[in-house]
PQR file of N, CA, C, O and H, with PARSE charges and radii, in Angstrom:
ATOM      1  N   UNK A   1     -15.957   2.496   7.378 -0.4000 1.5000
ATOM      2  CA  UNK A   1     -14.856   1.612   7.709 -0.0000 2.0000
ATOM      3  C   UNK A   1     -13.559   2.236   7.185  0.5500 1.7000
ATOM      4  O   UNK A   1     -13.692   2.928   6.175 -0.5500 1.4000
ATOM      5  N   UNK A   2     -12.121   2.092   7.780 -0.4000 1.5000
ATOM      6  CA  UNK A   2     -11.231   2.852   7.572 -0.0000 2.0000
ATOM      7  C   UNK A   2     -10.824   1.680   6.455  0.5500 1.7000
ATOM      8  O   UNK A   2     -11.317   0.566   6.277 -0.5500 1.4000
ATOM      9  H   UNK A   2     -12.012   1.530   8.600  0.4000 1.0000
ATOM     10  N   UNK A   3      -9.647   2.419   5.721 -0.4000 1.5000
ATOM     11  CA  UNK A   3      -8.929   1.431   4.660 -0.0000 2.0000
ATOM     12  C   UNK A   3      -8.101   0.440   5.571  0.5500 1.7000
ATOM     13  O   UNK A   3      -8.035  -0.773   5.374 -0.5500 1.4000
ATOM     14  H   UNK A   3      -9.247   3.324   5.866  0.4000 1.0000
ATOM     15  N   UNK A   4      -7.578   1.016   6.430 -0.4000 1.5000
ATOM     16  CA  UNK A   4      -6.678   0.127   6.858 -0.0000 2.0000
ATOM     17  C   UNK A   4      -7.523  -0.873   7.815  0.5500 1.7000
ATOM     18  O   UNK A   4      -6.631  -1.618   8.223 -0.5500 1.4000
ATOM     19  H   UNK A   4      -7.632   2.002   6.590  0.4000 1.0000
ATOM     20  N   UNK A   5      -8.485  -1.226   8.286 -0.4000 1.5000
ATOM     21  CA  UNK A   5      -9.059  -1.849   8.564 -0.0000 2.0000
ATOM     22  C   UNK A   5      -9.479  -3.092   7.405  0.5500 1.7000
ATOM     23  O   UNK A   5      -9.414  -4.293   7.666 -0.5500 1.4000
ATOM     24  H   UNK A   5      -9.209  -0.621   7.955  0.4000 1.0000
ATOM     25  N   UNK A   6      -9.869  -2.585   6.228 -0.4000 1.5000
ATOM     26  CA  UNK A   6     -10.158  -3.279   4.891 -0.0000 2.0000
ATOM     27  C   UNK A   6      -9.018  -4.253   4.987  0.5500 1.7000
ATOM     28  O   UNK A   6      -9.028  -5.481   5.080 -0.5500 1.4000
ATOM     29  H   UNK A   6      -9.922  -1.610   6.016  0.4000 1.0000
ATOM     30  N   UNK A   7      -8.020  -3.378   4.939 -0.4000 1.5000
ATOM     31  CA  UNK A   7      -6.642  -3.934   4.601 -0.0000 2.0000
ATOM     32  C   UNK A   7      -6.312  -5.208   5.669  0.5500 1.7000
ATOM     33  O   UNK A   7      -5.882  -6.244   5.163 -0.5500 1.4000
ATOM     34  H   UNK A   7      -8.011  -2.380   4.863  0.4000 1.0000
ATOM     35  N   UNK A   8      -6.463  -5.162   6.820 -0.4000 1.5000
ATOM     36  CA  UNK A   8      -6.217  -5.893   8.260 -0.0000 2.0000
ATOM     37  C   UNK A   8      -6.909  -7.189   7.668  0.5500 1.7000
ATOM     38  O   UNK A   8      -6.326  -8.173   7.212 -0.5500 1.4000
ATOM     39  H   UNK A   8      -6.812  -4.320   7.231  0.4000 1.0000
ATOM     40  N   UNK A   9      -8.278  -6.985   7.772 -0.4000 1.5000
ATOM     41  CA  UNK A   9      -9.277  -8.100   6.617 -0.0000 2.0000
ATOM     42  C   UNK A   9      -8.607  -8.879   5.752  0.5500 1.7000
ATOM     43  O   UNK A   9      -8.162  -9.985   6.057 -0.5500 1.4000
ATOM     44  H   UNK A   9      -8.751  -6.186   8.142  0.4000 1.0000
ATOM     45  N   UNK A  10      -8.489  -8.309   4.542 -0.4000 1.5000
ATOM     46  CA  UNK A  10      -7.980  -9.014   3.817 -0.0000 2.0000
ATOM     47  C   UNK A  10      -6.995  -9.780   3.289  0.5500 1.7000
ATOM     48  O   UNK A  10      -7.021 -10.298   2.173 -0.5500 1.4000
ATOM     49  H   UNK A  10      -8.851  -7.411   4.294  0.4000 1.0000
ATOM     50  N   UNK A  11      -5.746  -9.884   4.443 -0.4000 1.5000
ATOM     51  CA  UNK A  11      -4.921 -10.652   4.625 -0.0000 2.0000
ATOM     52  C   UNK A  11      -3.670 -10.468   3.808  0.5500 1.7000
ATOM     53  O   UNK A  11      -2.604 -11.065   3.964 -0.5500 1.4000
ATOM     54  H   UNK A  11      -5.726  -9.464   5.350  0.4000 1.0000
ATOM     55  N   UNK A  12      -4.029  -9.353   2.723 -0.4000 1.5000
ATOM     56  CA  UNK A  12      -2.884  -8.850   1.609 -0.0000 2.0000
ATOM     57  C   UNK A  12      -1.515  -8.887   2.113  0.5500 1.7000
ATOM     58  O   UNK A  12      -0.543  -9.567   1.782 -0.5500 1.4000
ATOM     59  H   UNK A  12      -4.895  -8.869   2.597  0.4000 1.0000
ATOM     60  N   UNK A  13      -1.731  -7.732   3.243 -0.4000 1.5000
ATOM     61  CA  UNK A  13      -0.679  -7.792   4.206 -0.0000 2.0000
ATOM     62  C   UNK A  13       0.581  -8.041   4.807  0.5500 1.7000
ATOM     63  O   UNK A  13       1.592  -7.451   5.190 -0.5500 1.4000
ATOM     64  H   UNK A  13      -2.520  -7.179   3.511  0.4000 1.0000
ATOM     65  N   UNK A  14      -0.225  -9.858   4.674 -0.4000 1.5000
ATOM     66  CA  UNK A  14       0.968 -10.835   5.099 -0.0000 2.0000
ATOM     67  C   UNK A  14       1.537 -11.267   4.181  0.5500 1.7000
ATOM     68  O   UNK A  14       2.099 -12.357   4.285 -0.5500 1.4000
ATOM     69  H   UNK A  14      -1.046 -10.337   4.363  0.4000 1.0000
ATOM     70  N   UNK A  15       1.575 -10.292   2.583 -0.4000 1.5000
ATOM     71  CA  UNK A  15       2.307 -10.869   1.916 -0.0000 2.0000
ATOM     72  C   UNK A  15       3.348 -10.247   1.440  0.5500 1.7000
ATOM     73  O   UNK A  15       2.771  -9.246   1.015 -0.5500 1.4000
ATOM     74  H   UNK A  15       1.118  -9.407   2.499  0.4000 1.0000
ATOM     75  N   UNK A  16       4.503 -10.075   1.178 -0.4000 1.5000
ATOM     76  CA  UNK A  16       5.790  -9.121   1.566 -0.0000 2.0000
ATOM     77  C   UNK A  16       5.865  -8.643   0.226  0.5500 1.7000
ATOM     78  O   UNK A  16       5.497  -9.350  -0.712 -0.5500 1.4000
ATOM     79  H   UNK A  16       4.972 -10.888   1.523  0.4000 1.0000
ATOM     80  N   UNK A  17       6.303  -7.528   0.075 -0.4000 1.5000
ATOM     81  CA  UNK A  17       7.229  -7.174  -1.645 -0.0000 2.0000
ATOM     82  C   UNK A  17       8.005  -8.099  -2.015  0.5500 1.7000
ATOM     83  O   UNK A  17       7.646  -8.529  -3.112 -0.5500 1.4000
ATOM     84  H   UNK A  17       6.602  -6.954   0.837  0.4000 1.0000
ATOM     85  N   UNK A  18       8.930  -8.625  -1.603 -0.4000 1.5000
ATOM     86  CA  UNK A  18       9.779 -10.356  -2.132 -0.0000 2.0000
ATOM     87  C   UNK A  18       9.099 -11.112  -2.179  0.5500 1.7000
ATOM     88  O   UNK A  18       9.333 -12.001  -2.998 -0.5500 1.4000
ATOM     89  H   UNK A  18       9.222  -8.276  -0.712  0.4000 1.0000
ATOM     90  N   UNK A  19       7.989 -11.199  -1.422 -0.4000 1.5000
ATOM     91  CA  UNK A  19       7.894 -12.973  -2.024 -0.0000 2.0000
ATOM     92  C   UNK A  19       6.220 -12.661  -2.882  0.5500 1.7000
ATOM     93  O   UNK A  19       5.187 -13.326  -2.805 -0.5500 1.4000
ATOM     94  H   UNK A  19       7.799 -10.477  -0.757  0.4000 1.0000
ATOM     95  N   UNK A  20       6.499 -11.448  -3.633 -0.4000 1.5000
ATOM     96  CA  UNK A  20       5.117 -11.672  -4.638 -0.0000 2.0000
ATOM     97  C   UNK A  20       6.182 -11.516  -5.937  0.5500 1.7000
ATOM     98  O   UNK A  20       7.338 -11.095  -5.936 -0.5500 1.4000
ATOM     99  H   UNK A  20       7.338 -10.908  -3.696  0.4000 1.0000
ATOM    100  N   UNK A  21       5.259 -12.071  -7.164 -0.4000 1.5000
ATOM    101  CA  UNK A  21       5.988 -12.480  -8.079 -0.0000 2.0000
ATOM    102  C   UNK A  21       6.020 -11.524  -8.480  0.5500 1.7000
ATOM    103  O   UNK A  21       5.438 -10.573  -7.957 -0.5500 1.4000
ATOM    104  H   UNK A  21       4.320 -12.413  -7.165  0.4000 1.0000
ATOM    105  N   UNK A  22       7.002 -11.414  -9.997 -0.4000 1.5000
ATOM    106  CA  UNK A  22       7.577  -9.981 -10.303 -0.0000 2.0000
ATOM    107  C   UNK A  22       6.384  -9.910 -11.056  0.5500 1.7000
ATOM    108  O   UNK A  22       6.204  -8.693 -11.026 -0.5500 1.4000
ATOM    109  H   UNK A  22       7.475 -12.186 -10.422  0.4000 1.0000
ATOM    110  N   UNK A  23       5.333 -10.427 -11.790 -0.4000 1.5000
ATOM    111  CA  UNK A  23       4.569  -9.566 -12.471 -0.0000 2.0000
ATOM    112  C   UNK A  23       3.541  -9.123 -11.643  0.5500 1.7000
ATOM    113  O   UNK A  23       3.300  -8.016 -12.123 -0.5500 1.4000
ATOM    114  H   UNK A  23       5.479 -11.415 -11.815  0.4000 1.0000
ATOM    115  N   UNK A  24       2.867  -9.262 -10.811 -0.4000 1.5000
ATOM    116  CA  UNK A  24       2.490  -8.827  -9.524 -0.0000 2.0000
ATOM    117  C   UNK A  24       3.308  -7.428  -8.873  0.5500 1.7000
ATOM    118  O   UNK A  24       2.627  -6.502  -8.433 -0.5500 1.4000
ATOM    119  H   UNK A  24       3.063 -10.162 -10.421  0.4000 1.0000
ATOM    120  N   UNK A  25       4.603  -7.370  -8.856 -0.4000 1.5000
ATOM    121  CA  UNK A  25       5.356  -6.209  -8.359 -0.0000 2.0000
ATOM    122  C   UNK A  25       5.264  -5.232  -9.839  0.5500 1.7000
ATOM    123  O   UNK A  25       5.160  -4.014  -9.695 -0.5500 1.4000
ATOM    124  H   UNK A  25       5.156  -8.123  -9.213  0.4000 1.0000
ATOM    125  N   UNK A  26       5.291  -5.602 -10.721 -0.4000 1.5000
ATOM    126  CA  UNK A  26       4.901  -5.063 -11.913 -0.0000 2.0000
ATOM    127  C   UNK A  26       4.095  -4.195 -12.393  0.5500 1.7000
ATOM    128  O   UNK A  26       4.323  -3.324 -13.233 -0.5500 1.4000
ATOM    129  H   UNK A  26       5.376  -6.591 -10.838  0.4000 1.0000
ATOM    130  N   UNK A  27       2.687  -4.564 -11.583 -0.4000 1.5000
ATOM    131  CA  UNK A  27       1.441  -4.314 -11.718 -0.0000 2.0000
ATOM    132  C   UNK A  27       1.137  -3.120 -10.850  0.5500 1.7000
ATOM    133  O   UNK A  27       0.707  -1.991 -11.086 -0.5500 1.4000
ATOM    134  H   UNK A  27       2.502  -5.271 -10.901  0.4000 1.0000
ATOM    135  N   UNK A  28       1.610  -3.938  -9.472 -0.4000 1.5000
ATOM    136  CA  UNK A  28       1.304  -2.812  -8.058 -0.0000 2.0000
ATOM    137  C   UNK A  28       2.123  -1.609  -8.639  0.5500 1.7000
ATOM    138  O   UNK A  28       1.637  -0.512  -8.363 -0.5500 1.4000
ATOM    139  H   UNK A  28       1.959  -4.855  -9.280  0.4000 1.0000
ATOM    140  N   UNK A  29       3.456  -1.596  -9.510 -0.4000 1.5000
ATOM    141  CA  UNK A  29       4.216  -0.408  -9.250 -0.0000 2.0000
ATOM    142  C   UNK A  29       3.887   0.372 -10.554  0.5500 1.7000
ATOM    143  O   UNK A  29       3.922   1.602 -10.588 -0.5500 1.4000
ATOM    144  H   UNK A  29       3.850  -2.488  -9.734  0.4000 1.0000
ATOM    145  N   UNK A  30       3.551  -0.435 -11.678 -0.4000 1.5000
ATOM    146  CA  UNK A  30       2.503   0.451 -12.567 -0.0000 2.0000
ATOM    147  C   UNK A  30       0.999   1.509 -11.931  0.5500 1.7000
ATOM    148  O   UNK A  30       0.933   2.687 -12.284 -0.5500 1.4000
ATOM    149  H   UNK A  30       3.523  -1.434 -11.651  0.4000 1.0000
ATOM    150  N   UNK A  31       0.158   1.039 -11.218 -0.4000 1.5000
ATOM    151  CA  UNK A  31      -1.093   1.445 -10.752 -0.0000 2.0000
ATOM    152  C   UNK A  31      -0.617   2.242  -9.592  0.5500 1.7000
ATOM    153  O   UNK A  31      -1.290   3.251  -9.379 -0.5500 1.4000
ATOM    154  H   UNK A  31       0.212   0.082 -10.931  0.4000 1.0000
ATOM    155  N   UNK A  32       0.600   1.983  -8.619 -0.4000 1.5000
ATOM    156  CA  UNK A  32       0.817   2.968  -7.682 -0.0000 2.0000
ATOM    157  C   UNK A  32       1.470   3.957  -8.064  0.5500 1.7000
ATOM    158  O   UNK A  32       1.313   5.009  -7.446 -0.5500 1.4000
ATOM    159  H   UNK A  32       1.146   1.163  -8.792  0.4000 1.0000
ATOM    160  N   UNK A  33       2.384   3.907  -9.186 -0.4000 1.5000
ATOM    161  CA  UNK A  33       2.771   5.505 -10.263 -0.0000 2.0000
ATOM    162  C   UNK A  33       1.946   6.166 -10.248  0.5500 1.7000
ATOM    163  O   UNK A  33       1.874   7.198  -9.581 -0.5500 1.4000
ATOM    164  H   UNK A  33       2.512   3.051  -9.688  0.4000 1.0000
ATOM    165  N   UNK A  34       0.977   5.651 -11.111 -0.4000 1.5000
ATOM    166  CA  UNK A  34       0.311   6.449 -12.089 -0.0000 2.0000
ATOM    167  C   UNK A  34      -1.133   7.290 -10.823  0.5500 1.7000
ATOM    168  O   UNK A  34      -1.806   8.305 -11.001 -0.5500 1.4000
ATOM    169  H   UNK A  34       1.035   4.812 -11.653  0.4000 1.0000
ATOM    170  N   UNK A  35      -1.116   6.458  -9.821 -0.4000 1.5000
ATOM    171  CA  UNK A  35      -1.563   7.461  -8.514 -0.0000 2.0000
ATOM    172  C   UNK A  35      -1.579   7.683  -7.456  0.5500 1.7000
ATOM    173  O   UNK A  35      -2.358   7.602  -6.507 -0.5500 1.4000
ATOM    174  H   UNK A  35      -0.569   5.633  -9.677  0.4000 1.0000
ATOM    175  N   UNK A  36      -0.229   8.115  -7.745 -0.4000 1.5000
ATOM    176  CA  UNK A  36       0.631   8.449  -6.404 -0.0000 2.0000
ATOM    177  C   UNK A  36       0.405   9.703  -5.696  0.5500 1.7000
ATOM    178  O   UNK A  36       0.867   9.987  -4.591 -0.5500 1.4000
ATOM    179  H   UNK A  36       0.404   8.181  -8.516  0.4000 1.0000
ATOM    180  N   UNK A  37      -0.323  10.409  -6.404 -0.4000 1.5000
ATOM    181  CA  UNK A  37      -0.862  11.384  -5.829 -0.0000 2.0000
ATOM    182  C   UNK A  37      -1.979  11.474  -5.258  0.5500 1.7000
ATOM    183  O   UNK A  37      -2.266  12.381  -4.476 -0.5500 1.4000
ATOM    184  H   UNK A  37      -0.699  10.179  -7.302  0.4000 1.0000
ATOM    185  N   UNK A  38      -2.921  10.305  -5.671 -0.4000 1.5000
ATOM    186  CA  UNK A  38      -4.087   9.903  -4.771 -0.0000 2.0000
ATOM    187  C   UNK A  38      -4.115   9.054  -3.471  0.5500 1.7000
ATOM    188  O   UNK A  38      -5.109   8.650  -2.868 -0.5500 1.4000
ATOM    189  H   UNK A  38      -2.687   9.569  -6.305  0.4000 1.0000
ATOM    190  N   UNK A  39      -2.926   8.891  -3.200 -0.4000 1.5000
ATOM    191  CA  UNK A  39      -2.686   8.530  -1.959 -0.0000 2.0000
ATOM    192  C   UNK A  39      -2.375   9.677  -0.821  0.5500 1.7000
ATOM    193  O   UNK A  39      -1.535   9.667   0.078 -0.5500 1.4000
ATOM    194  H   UNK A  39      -2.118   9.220  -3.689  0.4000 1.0000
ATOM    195  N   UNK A  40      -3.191  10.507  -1.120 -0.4000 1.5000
ATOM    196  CA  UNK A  40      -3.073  11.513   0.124 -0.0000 2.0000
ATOM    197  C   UNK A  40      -1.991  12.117   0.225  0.5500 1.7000
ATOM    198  O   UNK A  40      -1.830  13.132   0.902 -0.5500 1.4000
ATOM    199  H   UNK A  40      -3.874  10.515  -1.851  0.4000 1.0000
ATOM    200  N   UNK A  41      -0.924  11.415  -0.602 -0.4000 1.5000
ATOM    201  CA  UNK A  41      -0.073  12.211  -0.707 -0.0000 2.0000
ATOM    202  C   UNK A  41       1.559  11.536   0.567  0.5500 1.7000
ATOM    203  O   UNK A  41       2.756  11.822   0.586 -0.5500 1.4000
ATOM    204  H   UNK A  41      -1.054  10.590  -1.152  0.4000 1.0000
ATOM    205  N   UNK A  42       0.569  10.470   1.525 -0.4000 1.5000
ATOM    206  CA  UNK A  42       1.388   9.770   1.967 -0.0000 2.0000
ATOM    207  C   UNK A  42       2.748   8.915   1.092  0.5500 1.7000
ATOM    208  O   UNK A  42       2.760   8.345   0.001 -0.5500 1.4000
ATOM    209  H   UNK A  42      -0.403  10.238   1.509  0.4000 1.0000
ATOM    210  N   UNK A  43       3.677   9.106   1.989 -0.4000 1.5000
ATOM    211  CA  UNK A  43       5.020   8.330   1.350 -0.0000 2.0000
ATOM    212  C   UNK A  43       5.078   8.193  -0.027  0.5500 1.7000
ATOM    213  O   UNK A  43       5.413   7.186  -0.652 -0.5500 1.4000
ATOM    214  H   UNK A  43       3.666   9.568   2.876  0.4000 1.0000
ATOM    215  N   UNK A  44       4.624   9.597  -0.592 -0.4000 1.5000
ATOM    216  CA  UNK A  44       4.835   9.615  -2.418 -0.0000 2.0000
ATOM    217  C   UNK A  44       5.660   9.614  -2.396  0.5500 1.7000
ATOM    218  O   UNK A  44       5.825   8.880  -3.370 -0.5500 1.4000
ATOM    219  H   UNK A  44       4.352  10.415  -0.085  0.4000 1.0000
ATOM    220  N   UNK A  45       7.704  10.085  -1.714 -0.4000 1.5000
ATOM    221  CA  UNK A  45       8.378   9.878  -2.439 -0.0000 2.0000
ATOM    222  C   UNK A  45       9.154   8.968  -2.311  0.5500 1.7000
ATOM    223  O   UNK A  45      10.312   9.152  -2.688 -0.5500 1.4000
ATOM    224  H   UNK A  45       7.570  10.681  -0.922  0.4000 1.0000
ATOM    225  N   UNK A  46       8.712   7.496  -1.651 -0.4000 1.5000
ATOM    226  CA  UNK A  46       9.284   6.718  -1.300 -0.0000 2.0000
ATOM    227  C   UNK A  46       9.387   5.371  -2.578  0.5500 1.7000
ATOM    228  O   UNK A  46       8.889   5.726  -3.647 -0.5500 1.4000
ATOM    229  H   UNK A  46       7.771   7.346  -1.345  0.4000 1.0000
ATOM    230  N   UNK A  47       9.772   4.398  -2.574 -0.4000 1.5000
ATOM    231  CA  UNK A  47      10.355   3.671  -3.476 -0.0000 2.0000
ATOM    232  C   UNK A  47       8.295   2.660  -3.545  0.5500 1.7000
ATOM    233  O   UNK A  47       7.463   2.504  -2.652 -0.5500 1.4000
ATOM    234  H   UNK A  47      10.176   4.110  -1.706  0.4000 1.0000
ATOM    235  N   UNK A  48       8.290   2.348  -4.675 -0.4000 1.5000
ATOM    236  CA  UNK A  48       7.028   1.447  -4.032 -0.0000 2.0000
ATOM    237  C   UNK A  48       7.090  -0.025  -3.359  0.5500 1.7000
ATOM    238  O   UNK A  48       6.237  -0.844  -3.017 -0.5500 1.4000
ATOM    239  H   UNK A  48       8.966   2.475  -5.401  0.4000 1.0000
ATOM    240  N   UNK A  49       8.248   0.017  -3.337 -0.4000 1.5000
ATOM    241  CA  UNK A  49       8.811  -1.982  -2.123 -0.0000 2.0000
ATOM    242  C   UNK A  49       8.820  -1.009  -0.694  0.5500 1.7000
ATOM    243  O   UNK A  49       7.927  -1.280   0.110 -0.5500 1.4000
ATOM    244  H   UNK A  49       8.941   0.682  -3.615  0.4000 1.0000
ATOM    245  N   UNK A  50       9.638  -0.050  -0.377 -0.4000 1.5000
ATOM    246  CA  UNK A  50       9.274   0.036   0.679 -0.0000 2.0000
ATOM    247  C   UNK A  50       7.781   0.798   1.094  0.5500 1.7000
ATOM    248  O   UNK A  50       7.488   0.550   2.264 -0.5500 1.4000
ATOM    249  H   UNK A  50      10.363   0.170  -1.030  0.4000 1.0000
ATOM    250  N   UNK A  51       7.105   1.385   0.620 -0.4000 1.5000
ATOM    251  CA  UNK A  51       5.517   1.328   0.448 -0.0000 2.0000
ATOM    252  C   UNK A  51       4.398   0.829   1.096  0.5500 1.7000
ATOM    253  O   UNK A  51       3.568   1.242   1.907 -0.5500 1.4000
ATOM    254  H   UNK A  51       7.343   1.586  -0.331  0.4000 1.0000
ATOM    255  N   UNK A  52       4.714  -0.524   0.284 -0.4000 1.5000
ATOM    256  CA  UNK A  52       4.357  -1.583   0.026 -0.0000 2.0000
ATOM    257  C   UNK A  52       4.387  -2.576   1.902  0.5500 1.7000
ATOM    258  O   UNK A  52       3.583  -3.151   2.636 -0.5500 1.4000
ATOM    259  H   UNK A  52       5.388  -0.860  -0.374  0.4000 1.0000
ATOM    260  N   UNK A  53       5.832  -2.234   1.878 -0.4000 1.5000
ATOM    261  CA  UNK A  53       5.825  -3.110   2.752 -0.0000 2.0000
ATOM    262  C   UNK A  53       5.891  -2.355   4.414  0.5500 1.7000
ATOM    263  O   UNK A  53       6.204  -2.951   5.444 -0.5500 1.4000
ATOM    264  H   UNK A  53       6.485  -1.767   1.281  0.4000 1.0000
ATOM    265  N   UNK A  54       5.574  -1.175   4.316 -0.4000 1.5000
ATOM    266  CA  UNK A  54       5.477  -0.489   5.447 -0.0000 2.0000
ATOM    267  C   UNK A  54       4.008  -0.585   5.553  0.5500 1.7000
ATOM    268  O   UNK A  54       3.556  -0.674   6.695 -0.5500 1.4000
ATOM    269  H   UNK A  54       5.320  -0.691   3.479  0.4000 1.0000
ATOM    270  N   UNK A  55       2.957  -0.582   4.282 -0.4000 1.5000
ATOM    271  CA  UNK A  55       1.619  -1.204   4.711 -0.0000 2.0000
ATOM    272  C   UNK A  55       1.552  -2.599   5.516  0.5500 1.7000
ATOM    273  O   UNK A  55       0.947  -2.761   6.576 -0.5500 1.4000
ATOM    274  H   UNK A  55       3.325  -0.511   3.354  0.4000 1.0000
ATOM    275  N   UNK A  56       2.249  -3.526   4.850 -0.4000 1.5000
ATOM    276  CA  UNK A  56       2.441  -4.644   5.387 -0.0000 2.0000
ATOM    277  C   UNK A  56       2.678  -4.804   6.747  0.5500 1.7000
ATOM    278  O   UNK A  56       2.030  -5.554   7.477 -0.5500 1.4000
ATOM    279  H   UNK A  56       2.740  -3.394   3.988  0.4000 1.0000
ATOM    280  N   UNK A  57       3.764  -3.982   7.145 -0.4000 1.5000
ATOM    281  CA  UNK A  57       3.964  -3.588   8.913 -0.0000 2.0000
ATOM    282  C   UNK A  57       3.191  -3.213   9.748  0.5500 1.7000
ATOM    283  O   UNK A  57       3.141  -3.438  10.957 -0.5500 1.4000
ATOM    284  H   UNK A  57       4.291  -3.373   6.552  0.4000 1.0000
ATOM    285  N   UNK A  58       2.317  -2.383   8.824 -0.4000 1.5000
ATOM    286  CA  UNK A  58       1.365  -2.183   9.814 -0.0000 2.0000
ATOM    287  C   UNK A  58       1.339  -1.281  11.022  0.5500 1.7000
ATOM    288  O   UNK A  58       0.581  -1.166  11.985 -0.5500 1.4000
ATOM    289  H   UNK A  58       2.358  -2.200   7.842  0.4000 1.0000
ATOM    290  N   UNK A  59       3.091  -0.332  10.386 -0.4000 1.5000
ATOM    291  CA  UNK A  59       2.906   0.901  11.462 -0.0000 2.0000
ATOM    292  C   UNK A  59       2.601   2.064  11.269  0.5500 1.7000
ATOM    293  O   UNK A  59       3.253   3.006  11.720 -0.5500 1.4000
ATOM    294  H   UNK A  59       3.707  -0.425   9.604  0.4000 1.0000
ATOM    295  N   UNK A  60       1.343   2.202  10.421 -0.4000 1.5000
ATOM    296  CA  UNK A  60       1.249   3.930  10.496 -0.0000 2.0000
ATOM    297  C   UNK A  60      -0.651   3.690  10.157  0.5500 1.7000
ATOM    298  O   UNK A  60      -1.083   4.318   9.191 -0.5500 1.4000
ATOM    299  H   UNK A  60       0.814   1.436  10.054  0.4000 1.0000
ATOM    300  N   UNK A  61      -1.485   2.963  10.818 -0.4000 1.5000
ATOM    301  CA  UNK A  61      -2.556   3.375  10.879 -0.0000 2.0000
ATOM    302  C   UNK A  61      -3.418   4.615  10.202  0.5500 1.7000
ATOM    303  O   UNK A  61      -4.181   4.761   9.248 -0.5500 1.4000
ATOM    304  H   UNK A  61      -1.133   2.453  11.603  0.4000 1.0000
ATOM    305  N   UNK A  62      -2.832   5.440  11.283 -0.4000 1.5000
ATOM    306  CA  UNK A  62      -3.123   6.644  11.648 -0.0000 2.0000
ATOM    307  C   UNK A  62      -2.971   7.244   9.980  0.5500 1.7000
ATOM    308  O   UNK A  62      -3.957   7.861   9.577 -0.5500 1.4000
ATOM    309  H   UNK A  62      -2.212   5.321  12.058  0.4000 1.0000
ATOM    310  N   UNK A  63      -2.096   7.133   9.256 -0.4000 1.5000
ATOM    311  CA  UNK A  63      -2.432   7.937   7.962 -0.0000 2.0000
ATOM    312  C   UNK A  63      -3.341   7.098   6.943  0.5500 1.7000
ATOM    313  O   UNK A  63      -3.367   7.488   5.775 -0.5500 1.4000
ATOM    314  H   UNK A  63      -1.295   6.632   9.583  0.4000 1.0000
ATOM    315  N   UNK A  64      -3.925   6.215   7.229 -0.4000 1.5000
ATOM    316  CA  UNK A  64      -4.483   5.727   6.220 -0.0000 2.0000
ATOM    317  C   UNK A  64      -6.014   6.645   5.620  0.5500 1.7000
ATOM    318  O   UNK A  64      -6.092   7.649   6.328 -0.5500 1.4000
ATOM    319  H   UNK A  64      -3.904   5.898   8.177  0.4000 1.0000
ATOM    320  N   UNK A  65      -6.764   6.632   4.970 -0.4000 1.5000
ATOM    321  CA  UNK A  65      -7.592   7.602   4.723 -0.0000 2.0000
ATOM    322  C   UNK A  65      -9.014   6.955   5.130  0.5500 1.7000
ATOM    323  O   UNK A  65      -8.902   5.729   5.092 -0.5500 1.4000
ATOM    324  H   UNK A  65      -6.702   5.816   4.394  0.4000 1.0000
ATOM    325  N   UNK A  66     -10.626   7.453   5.596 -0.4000 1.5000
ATOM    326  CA  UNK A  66     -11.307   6.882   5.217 -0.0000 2.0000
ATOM    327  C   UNK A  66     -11.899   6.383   3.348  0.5500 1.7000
ATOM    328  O   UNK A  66     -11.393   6.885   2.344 -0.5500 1.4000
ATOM    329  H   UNK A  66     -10.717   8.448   5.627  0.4000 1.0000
ATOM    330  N   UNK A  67     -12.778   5.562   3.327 -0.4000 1.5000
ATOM    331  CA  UNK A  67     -13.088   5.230   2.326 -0.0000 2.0000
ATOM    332  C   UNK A  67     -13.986   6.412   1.247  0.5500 1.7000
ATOM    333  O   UNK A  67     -14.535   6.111   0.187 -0.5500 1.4000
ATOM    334  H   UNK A  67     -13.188   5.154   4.143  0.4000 1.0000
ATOM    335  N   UNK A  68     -13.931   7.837   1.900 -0.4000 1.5000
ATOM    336  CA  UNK A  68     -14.347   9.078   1.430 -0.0000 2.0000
ATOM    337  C   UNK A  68     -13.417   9.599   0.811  0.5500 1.7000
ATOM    338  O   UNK A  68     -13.736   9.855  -0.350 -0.5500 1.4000
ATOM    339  H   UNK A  68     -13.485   8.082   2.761  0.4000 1.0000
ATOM    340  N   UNK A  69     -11.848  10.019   1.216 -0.4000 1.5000
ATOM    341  CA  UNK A  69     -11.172  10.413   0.887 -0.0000 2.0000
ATOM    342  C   UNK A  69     -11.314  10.690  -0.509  0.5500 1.7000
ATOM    343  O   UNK A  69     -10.410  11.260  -1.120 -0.5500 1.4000
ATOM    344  H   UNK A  69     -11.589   9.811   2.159  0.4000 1.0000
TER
END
């Protein structure tokens, strides 16, 4: 199963960088630092709100990794 499929599932998605609380944005941007390089390397040098919320959009499929990666 692809991640972004996982992701479609689980409804995370529909939930934006603004309207999650700051210790929540806290958290995600602690754990997405520290491996930012295990993301394939996709949109490492981007801010993690916009990230975040370009997963949310839902327009780039295509780079997401399988669950092997």
């Amino acid at each position: 199963m692809m991640l972004h499929e996982l992701w479609l599932q689980s409804g995370i998605g529909q939930r934006r960088w603004e309207g999650l609380p700051d210790d929540v944005r806290e958290t995600i941007t602690v754990h997405f630092t520290a491996k930012r390089g295990d993301r394939c390397d996709f949109w490492s040098n981007e801010d993690v709100s916009v990230w975040r919320n370009r997963l949310c959009d839902n327009v780039l499929p295509e780079k997401t990794c399988r669950l092997s990666c």
